[in-house]
C-alpha positions in Angstrom: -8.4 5.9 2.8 -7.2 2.3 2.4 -4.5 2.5 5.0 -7.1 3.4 7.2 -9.0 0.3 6.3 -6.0 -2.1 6.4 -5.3 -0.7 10.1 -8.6 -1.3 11.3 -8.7 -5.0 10.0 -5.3 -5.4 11.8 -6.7 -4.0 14.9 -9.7 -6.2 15.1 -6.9 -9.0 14.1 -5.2 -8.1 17.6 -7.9 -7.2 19.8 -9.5 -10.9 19.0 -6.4 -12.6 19.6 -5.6 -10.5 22.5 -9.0 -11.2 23.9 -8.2 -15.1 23.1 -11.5 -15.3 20.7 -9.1 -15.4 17.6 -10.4 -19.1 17.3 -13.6 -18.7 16.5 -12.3 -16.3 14.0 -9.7 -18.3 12.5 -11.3 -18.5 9.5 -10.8 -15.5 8.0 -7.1 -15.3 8.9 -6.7 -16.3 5.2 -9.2 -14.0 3.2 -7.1 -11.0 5.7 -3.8 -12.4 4.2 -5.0 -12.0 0.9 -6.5 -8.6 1.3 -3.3 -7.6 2.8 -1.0 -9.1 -0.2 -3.3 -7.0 -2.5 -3.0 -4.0 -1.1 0.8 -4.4 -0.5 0.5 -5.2 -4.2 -1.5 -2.0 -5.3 0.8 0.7 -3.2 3.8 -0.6 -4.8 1.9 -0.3 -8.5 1.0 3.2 -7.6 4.1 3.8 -6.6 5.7 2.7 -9.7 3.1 4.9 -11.4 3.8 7.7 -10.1 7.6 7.3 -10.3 7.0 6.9 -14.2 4.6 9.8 -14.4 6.9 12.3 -13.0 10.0 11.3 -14.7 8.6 10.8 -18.3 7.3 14.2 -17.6 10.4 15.4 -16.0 9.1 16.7 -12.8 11.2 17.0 -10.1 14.6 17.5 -12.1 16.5 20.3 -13.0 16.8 19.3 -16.2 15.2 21.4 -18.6 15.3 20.6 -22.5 15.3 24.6 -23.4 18.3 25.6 -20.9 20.7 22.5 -21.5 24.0 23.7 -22.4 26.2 21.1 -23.7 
């Protein structure tokens, strides 16, 4: 849902420059910066999350505590 959100901010971004009105809407270039550095910010935290999830639970491995031969 989000990157769906982020790709329609950067489309308006373009189609105002593109249409040379990205003056009058200069403005907000900074408040879009920051909403972009968040969510950059939050995809790699759930990433990270999910990476610790699955192996602290050991999914995804074939390692399995009961069938470990030494």
């Amino acid at each position: 849902m989000w990157t769906g959100v982020f790709a329609a901010i950067t489309l308006a971004a373009h189609v105002k420059y593109a249409h040379d009105q990205w003056t009058t809407w200069s403005n907000y270039l900074r408040a879009l910066m920051l909403l972009g550095c968040f969510g950059q910010l939050a995809g790699v935290c759930a990433f990270v999350v999910y990476l610790t999830l699955a192996i602290s639970q050991h999914q995804g491995s074939s390692y399995h505590p009961l069938t470990a031969r030494d």
